[in-house]
N, C-alpha and C positions, 0 to 999 in steps of 0.2 A: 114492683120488684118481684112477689112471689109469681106475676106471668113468665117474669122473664127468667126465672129462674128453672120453670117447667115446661119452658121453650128448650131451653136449653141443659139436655141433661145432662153433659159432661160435667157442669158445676155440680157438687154436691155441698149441701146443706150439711154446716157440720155441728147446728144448734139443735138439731133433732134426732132421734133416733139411739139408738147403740153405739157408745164411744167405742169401745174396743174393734166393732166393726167397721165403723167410720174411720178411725186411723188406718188400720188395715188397709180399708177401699184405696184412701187416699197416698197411703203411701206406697201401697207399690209400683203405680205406675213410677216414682220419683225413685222409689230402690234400683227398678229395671232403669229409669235415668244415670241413676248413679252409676250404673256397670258399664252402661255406653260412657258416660262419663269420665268412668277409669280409663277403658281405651281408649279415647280421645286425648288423656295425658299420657298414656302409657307408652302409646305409638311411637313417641317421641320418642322415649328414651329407648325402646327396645332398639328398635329402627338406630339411632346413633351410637348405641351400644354393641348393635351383633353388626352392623353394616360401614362404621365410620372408624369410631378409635373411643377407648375411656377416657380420654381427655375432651371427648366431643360430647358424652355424655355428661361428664361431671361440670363441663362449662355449663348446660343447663340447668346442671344442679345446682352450684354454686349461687347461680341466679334466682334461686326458686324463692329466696327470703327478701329480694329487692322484690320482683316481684310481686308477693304477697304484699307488701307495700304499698305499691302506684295501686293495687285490686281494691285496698280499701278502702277507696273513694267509692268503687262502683258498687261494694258489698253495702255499705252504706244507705246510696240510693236506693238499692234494689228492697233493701230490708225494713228500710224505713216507709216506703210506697208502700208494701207489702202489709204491715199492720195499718196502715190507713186505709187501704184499700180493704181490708178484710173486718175492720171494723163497723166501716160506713155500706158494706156490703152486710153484715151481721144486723144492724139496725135498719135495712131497706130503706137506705137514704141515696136514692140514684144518681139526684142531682148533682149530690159532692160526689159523687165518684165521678161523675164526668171532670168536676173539677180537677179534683187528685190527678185523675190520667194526664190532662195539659200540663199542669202545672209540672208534675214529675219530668215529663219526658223535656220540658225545658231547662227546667234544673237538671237533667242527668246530662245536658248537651251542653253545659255549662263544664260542668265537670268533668265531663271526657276531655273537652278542648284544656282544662287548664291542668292535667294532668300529663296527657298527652306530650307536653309543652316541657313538661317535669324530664318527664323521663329520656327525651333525648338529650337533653341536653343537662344532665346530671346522674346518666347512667355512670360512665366514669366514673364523675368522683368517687361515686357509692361503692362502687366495687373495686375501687382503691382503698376507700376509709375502711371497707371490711378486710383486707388483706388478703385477697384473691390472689393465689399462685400466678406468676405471669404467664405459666403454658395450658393457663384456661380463661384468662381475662378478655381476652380479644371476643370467644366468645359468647360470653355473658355478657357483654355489653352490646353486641350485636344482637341476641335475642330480646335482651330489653327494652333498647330501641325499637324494633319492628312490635314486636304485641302490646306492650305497654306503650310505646308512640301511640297506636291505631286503638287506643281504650276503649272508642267507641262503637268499635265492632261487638266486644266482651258487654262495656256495660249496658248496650241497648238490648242487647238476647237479655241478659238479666232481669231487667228492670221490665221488660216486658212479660217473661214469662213468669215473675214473680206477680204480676196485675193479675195473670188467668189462674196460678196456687191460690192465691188471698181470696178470689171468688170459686173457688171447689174444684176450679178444672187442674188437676196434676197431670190428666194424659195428652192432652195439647201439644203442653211444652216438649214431653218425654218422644213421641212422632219427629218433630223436629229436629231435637239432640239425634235420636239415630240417624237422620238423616245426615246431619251435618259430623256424628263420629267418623261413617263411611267414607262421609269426603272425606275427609281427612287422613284416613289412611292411605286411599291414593293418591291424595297430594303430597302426604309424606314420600309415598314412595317412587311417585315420580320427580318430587324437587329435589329429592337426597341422592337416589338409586341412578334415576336419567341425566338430571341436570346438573349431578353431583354438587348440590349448593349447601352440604351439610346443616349446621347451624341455621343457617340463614332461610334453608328451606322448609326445615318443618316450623319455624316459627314465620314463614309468609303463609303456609298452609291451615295452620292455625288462626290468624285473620281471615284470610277468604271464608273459612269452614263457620266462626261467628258470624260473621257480616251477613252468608248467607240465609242462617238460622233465623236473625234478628231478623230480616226480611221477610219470609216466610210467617213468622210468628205475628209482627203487626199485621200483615196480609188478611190473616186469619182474626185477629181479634177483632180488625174493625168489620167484618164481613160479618162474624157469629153473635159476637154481643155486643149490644145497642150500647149498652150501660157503661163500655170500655171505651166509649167513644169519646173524642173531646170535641169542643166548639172551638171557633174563633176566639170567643171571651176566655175560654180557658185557659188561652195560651199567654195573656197579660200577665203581670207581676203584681203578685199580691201580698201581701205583708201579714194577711192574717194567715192564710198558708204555707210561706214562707218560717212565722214564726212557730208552728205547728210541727211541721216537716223538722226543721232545727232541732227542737226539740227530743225527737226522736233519733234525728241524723247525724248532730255532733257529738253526744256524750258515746255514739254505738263508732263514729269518723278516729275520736279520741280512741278508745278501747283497743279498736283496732291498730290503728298506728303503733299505740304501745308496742301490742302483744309484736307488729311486726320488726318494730325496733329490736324487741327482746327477742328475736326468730334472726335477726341481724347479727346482737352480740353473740347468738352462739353459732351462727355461721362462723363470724371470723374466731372464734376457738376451733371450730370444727377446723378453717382453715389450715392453723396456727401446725398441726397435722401433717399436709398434706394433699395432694390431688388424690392419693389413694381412700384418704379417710372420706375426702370430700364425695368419691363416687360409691362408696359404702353406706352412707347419708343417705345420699340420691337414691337407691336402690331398696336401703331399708324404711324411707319414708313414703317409696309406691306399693310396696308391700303393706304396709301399717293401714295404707289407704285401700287396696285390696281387702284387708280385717274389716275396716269399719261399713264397708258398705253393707252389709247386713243387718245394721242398727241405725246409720248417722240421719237416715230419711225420715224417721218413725220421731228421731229428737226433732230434727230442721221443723219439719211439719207442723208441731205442736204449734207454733205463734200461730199459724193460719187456725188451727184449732180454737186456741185462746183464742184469739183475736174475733174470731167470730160471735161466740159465745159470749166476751165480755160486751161488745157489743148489743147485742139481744138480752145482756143482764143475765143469762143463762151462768150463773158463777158456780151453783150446784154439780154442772156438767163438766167444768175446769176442773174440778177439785176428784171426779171419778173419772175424770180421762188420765189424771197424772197417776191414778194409781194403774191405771190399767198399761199406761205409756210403761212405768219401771217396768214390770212384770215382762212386756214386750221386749223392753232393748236390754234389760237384765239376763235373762234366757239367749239372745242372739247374741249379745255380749261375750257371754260364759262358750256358746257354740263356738264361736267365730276363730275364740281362744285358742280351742283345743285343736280347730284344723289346721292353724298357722303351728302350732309348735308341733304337731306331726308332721307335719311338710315344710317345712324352714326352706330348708338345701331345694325342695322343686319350686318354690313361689320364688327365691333369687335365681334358679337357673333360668325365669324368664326372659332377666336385663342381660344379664352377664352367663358367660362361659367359665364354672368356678375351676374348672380344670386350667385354663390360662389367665384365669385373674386370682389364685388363691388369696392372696391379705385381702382384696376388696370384697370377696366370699367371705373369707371367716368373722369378719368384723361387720357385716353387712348381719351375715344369721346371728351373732351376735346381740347385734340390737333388738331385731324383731324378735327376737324370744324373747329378751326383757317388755320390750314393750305390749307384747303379747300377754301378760302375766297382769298389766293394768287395764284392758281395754273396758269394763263394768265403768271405771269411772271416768273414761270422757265422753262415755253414754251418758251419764250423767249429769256431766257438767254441760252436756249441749243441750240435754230434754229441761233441766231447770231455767237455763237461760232465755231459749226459746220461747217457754211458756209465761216467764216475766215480761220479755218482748213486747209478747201477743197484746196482751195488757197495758202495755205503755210505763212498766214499768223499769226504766231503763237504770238508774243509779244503779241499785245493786248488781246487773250484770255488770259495770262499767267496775264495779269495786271489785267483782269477782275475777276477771281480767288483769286487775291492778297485783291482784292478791298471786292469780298465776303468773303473769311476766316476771314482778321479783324474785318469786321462788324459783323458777326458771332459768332466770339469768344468774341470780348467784349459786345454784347447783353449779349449774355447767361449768363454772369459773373452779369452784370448790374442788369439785368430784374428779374435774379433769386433771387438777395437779395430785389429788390424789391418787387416783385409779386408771388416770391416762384418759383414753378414748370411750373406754368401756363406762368410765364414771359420767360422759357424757348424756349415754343414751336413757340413765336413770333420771335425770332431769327436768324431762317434760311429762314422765308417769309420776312423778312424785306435785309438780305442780299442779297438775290435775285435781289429785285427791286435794291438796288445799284450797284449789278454784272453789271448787264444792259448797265448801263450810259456809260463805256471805251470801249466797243463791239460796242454798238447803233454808237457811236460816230465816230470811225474807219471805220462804214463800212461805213457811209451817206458821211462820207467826201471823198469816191475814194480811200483813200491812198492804198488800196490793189490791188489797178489796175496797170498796167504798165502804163510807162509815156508819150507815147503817145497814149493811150486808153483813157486814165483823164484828158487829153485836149478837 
């Protein structure tokens, strides 16, 4: 394993050396992903925003919490692969990574197909039972359809470039995403602009722009590294991998589902609104996502981090990378802040035109200055999770999830009849800080350590 490792120098070794600089290394190429990233989601809605209609925009939006939904099968796969692989990669155990990679990539073909499956043909109902306006239903459930049908365009990029993060490589993946955000905005802009297929277009451009990636990415894996490689045998069904994988995959399959349930209920309040509330939503949650990409990659990261280290037993080095992580995403947190609530009205002049859409502006800047005022703690609650992840300690993120979704959904409910729309946007800053508290709590106490490490 250490040949292949200094064959191969894109991997970086994250059980040696300077944590502070090793996050760093590793995360920017994943930060500078993230921004490709954003454009890649952004495109969409600018694009259906400045060039279609607000109802073309807010159909996507309305859709974005079914979505996140069917995503959490693949999020799943990709995350659970991802500390196995970076594990058995941390301990220079080759062999099981050969395994891991078969076995994963059959289990995530598993999963694409029975999602896939989901989503057509229960796109409807869902965005009927949320109470989707009818002059935006038609197209949210045509976007649904089309990206979440084709799952496994999204979840093979994932699951794939999450094998080459788990073994050191973050710039890999990060080549490819721009590669594939570029398509994408001309496929945006020739399926919406030329072929005038709105809706329908940037969400076929969005498949090809995955599918392409995921190509590209295996291309690449099994050419560069041996150790990504799988065999014939590894493609058999195995029950002690399978119960392994589980382990990891369902209590992180459950969490998410929740959180997306709870991302549902306050859809249909958001609904309950409006089309205008709903593309005020839309607009102030690609903003929120503009904020955090200065910090969310430094958290995500960490499990590769962890995961390495706890693998090589390296637990000294978990424990001064999480200080050196706050410090990191504390500071870009507190920046990221201050440039969002100085420019509110230009980071929403991106989607919309606030001169012809005033109420979807004023309630749009709205939001994002409240939630600009909490961004420290969903640094927080991602760098704690992550780094339980890495570990395998999964309960407590799954509690901490638990702990956000309720307080989540019963804000929204609460706040909204209190305070209207405005009581809304304080709902997912306020569950944050309580996600916190069963993460914080797990990790200061050791219990994630072995038990003669926590002596």
């Amino acid at each position: 394993m250490s040949d292949t490792k200094k064959k191969n120098t894109a991997a970086l070794d994250l059980t040696d050396g300077n944590p502070i600089r090793l996050l760093v290394l590793f995360s920017i190429p994943m930060f500078i992903g993230a921004l490709f990233n954003l454009m890649y989601n952004m495109v969409d809605t600018v694009i259906l925003g400045r060039f279609v209609s607000a109802e073309a925009l807010a159909s996507v939006g309305a859709a974005g919490s079914t979505f996140m939904l069917f995503n959490t099968f693949s999020g799943a796969v990709g995350n659970a692969t991802s500390i196995l692989v970076s594990q058995a990669w941390g301990a220079k155990e080759e062999d099981r990574i050969h395994h891991i990679v078969g076995q994963s990539l059959i289990t995530g073909l598993a999963v694409a197909l029975a999602v896939g499956f989901l989503a057509v043909f229960g796109a409807k109902g869902l965005m009927r039972l949320l109470g989707t306006p009818e002059n935006i239903i038609t197209g949210s459930v045509t976007y649904i359809r089309i990206v979440c049908g084709c799952t496994f365009a999204g979840l093979s990029y994932n699951v794939l470039s999450q094998m080459l993060r788990a073994i050191g490589d973050s710039r890999t993946p990060l080549y490819f995403l721009i590669f594939s955000s570029i398509l994408n905005v001309f496929l945006d802009l020739f399926f919406v602009i030329v072929l005038q297929l709105a809706v329908e277009g940037v969400a076929i451009a969005t498949v090809i722009s995955q599918l392409t990636s995921a190509i590209l990415c295996f291309g690449y894996m099994w050419r560069k590294y041996p150790a990504l490689r799988f065999r014939r045998r590894d493609l058999l069904p195995d029950r002690a991998y399978l119960k392994a994988f589980a382990g990891i995959a369902v209590p992180m399959t459950f969490q998410s589902l929740a959180t997306s349930i709870g991302d549902m209920i306050i859809t249909s309040v958001i609904n309950s609104f409006g089309s205008d509330i709903v593309a005020a939503y839309t607009v102030g949650s690609k903003v929120q996502n503009i904020a955090v990409t200065t910090f969310s990659q430094t958290a995500f990261s960490f499990s590769v981090y962890s995961g390495q280290n706890f693998g090589a037993k390296r637990y000294d080095r978990i424990r001064s990378g999480m200080k050196s992580a706050i410090l990191l995403i504390g500071g870009a947190a507190i920046f990221s802040a201050v440039i969002i609530l100085l420019f509110t009205r230009g980071f929403i002049s991106i989607f919309i035109d606030p001169a012809a859409e005033p109420v979807i502006a004023a309630n749009a800047i709205t939001m994002v200055r409240i939630m600009a005022c909490f961004l420290p703690f969903i640094g927080l609650i991602w760098l704690y999770n992550s780094c339980l992840r890495g570990v395998g300690a999964i309960r407590p993120s799954f509690i901490s999830g638990m702990v956000e979704l309720f307080s989540k959904v019963i804000l929204s409910v609460v706040l909204s009849r209190l305070f209207g729309a405005t009581g809304i946007w304080f709902a997912s800053p306020l569950g944050w800080i309580l996600g916190i508290l069963p993460v914080a709590w797990y990790y200061y106490s050791k219990k994630w350590l072995p038990r003669e490490a926590a002596a």
